[in-house]
Every structure is written in C-alpha cells, then in structure tokens.
VEXZA-637006 format. One record per residue: residue number from 1; x, y, z of N, C-alpha, C, O, CB in turn. Coordinates in nm, 2 decimals, always signed. Glycine has a CB too. Layout:
! residues N
<NUM <X Y Z> <X Y Z> <X Y Z> <X Y Z> <X Y Z>>
...
This chain:
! residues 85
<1 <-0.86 +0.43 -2.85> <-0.86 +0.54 -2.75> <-0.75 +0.64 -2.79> <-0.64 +0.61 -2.81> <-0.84 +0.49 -2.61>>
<2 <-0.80 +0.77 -2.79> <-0.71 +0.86 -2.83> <-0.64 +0.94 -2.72> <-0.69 +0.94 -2.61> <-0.79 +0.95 -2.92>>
<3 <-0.51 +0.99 -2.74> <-0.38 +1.07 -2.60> <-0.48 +1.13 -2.52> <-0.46 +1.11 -2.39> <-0.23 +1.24 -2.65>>
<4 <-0.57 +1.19 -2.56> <-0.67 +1.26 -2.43> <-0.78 +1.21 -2.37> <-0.85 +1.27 -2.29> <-0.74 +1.36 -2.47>>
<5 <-0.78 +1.08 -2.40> <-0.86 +1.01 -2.33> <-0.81 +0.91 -2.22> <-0.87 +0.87 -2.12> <-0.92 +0.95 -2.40>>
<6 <-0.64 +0.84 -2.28> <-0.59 +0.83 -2.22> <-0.54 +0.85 -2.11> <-0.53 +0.78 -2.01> <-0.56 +0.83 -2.26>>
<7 <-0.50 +1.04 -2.13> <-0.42 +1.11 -2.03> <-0.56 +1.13 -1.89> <-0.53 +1.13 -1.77> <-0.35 +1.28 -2.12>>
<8 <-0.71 +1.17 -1.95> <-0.77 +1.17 -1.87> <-0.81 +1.04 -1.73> <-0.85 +1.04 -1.61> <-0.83 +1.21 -1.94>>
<9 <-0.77 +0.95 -1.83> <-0.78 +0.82 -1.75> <-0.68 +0.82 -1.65> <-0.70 +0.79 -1.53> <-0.77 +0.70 -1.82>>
<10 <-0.53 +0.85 -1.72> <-0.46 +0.85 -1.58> <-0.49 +0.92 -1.48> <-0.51 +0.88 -1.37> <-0.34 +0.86 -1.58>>
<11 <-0.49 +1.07 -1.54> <-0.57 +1.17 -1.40> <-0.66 +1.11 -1.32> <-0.66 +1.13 -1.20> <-0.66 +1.30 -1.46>>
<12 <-0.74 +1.03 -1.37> <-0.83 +1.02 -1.31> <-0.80 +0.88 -1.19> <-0.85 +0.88 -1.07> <-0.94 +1.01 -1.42>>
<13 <-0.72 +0.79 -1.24> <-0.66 +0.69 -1.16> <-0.56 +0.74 -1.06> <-0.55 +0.69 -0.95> <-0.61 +0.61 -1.24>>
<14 <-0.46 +0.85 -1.12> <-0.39 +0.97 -0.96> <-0.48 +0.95 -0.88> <-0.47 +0.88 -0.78> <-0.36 +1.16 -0.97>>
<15 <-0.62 +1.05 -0.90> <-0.68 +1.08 -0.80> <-0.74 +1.00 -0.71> <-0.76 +1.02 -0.58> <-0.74 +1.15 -0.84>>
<16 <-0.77 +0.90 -0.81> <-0.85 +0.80 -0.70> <-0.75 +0.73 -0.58> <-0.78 +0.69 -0.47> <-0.91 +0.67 -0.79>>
<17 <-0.62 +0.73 -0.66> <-0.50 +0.66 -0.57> <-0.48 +0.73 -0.44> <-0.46 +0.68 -0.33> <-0.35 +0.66 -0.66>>
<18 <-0.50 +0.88 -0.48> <-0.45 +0.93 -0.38> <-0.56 +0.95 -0.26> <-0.55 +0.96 -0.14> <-0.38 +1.05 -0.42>>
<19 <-0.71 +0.98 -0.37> <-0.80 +0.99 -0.24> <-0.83 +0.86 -0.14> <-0.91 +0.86 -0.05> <-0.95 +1.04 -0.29>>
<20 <-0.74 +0.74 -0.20> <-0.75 +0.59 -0.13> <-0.63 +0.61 -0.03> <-0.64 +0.55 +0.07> <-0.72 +0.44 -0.23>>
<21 <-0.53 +0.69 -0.07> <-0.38 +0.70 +0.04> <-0.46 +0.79 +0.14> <-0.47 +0.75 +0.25> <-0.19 +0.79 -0.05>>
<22 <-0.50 +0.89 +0.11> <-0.53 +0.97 +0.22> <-0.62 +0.92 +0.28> <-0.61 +0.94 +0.41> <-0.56 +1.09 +0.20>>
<23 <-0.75 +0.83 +0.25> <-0.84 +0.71 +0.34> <-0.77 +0.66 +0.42> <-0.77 +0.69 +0.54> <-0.89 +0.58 +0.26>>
<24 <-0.68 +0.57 +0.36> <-0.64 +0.46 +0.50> <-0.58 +0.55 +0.61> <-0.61 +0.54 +0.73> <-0.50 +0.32 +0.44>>
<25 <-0.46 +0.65 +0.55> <-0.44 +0.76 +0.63> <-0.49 +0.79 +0.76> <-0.45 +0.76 +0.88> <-0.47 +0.86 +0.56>>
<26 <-0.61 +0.86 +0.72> <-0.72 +0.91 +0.82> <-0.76 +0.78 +0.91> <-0.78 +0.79 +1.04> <-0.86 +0.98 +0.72>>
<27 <-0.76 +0.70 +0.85> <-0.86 +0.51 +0.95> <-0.73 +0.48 +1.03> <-0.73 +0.47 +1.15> <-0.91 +0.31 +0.81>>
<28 <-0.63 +0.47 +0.94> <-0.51 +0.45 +1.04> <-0.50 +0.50 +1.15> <-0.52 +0.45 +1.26> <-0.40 +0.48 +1.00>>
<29 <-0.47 +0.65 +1.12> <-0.41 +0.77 +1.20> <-0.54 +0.73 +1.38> <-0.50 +0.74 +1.49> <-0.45 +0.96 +1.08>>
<30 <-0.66 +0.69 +1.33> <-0.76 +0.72 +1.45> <-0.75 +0.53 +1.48> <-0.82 +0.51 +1.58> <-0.97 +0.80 +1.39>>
<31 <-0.67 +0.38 +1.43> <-0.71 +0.32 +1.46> <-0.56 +0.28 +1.44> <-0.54 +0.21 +1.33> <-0.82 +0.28 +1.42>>
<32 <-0.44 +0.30 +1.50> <-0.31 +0.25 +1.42> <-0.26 +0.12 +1.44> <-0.16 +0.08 +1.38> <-0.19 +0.33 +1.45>>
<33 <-0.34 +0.04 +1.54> <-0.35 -0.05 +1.58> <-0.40 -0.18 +1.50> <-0.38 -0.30 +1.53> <-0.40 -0.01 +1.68>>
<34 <-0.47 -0.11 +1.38> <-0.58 -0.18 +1.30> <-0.46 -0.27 +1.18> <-0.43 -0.21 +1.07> <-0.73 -0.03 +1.21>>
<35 <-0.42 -0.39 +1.22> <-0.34 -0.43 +1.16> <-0.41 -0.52 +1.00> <-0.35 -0.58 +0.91> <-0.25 -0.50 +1.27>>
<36 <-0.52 -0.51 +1.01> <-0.56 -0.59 +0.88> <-0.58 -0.43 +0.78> <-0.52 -0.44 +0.67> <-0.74 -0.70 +0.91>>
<37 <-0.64 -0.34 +0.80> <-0.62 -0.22 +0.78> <-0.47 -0.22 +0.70> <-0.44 -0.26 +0.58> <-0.63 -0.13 +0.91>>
<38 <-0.39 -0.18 +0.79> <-0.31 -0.17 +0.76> <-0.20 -0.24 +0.65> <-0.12 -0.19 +0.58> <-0.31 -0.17 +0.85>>
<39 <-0.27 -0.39 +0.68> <-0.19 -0.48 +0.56> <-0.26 -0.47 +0.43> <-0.20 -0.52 +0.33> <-0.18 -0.62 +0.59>>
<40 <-0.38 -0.42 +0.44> <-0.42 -0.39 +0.31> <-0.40 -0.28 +0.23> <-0.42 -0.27 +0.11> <-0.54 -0.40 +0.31>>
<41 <-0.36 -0.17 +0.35> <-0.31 -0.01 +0.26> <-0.15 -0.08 +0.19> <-0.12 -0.06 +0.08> <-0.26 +0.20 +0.41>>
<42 <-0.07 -0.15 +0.25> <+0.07 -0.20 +0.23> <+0.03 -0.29 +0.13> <+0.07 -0.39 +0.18> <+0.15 -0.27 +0.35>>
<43 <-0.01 -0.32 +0.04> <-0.05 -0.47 -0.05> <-0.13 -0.32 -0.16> <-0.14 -0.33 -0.29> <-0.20 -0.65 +0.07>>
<44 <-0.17 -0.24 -0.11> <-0.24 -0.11 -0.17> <-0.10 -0.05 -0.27> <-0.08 -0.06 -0.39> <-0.31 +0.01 -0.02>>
<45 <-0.03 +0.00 -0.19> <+0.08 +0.07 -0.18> <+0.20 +0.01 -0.31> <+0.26 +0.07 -0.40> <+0.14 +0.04 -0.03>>
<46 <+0.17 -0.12 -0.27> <+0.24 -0.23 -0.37> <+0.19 -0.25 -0.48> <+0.26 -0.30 -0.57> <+0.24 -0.34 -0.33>>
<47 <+0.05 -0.21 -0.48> <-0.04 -0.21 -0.66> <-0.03 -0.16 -0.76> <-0.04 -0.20 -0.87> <-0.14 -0.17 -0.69>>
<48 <+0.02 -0.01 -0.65> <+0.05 +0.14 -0.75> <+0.20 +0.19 -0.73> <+0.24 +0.31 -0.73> <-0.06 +0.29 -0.69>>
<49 <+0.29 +0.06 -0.70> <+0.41 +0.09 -0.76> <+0.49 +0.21 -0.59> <+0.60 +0.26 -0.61> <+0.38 +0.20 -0.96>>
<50 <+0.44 +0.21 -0.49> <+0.46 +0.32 -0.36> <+0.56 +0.21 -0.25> <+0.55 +0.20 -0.13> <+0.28 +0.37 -0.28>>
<51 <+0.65 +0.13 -0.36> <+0.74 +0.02 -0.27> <+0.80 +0.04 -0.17> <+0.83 -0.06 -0.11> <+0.83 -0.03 -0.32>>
<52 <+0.85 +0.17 -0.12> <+0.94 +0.21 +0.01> <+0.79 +0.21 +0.07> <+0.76 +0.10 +0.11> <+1.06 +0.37 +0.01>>
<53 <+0.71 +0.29 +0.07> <+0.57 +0.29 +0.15> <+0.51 +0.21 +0.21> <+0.47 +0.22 +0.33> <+0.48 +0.31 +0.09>>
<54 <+0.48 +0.09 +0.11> <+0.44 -0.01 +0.10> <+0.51 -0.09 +0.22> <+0.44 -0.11 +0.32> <+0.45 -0.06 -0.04>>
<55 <+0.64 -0.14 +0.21> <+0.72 -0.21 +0.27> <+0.76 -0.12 +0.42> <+0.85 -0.15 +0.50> <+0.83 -0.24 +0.17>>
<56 <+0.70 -0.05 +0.41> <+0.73 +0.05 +0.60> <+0.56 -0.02 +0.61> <+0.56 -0.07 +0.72> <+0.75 +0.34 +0.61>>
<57 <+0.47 -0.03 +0.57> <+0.36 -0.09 +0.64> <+0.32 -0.24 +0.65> <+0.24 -0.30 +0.72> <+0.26 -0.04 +0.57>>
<58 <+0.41 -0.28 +0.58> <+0.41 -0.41 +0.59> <+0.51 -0.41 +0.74> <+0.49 -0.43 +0.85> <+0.47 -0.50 +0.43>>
<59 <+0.59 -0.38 +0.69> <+0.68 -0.40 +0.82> <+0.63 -0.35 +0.99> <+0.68 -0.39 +1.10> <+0.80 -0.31 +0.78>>
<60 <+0.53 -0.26 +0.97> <+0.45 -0.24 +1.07> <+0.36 -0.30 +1.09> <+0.28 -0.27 +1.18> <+0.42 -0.15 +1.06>>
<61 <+0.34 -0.42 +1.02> <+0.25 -0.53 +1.07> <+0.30 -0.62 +1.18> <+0.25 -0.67 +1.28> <+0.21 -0.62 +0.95>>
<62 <+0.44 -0.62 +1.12> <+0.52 -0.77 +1.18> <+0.54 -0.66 +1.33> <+0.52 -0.68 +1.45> <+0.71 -0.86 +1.06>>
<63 <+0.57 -0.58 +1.28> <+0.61 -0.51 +1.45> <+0.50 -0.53 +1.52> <+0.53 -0.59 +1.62> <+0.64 -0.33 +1.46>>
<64 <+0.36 -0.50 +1.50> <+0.29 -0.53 +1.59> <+0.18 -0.66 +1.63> <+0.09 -0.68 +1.71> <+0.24 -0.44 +1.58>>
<65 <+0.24 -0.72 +1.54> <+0.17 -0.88 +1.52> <+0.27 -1.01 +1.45> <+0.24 -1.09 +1.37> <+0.02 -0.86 +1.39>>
<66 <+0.40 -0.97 +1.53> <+0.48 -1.06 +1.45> <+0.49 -1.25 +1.38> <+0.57 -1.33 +1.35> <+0.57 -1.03 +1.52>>
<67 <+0.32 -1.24 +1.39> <+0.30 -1.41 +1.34> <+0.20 -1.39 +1.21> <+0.13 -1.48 +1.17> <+0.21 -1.53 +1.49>>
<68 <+0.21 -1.21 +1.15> <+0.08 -1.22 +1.07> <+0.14 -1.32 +0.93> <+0.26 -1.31 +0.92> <+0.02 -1.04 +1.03>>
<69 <+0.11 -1.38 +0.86> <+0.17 -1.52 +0.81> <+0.10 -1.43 +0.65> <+0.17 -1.46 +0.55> <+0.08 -1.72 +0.89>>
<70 <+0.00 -1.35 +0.64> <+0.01 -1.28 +0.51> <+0.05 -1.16 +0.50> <+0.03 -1.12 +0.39> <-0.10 -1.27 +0.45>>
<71 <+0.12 -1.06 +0.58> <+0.20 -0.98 +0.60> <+0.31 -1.04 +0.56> <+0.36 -1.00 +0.46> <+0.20 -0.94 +0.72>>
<72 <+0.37 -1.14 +0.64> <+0.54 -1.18 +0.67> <+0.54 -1.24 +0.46> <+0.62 -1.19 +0.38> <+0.57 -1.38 +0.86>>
<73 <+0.46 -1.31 +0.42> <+0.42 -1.34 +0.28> <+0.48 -1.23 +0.20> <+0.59 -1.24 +0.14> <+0.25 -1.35 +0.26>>
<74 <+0.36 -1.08 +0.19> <+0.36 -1.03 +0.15> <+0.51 -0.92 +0.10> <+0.55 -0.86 +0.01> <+0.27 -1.02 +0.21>>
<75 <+0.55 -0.96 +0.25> <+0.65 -0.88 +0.26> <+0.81 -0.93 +0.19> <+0.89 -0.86 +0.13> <+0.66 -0.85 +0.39>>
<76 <+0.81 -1.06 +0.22> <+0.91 -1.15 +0.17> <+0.91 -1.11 +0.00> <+1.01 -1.08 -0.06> <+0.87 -1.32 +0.21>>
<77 <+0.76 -1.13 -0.07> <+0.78 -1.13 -0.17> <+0.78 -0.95 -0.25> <+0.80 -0.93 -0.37> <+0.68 -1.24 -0.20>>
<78 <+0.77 -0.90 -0.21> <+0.80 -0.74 -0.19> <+0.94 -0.74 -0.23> <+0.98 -0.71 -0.34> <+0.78 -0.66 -0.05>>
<79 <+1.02 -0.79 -0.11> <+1.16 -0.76 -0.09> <+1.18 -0.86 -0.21> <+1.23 -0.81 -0.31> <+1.25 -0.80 +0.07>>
<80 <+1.16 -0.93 -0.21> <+1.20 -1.01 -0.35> <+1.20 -0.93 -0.47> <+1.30 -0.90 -0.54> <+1.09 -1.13 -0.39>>
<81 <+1.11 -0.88 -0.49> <+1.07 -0.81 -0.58> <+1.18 -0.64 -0.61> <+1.23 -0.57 -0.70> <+0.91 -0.81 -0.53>>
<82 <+1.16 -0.63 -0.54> <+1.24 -0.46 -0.52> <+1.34 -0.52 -0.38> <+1.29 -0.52 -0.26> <+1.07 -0.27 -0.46>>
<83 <+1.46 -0.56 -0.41> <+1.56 -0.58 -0.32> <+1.60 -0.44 -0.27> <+1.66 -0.42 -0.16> <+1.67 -0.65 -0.38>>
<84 <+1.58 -0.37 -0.35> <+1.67 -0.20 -0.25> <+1.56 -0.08 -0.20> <+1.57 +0.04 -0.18> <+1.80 -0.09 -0.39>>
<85 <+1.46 -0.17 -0.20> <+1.32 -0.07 -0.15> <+1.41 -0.12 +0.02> <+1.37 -0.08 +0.13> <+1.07 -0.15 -0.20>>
C-alpha cells in the first residue's frame, strides 16, 4: 500500500470516528440517562485513543448506576492504563 492510500485511509477512519462521536452525542444528548449507551461511547472513546473523554463517561456511568460491574471494569482498567487521564 502506497503514502496515499494510506493517508486516505486514515482520513477516512477521522471521519468515521468523528461521525460515531457526534452519533452517540446526539442519542445521548435526547437520552442522557441511557447508561448502556453511554458505556459503549466510553469503551468507544477508549478505542480511538480519547482517554480523558472516555474516562468522563465511564465515570458517568458509575454516577448514575453505581453497581454497573462493566463500567466500574472498564474504568479500573482505563485508569490502569493511562494513570494521569
């Protein structure tokens, strides 16, 4: 694969990233309550490297469901992962 095919691929993976951030966005924003939603944009967030992001939604799980047991998971191993996110 040659630099321009490459480079188009990443473009093309930005975009998709971001038209998936601005999805959950929008589902959130009308459902903020929607905590499986939610733990999946945070575990999302975490795919593509958006670790401060990521870990404000995870953490907004436990705030509103503080027994979610793949949230509280998720998150532990986050902070493991990136101690100063």
């Amino acid at each position: 694969m040659d630099h321009r095919h490459r480079r188009r691929d990443l473009a093309s993976e930005r975009e998709q990233a971001e038209w998936l951030i601005n999805y959950f966005r929008r589902h959130l924003a009308a459902n903020p309550l929607d905590v499986d939603l939610r733990l999946k944009f945070g575990l999302f967030l975490l795919e593509i490297g958006r670790t401060a992001d990521a870990l404000a939604e995870l953490r907004e799980v436990l705030r509103l469901q503080p027994n979610h047991l793949r949230a509280r998971e998720a998150l532990a191993q986050a902070e493991a992962q990136h101690p100063r996110s």
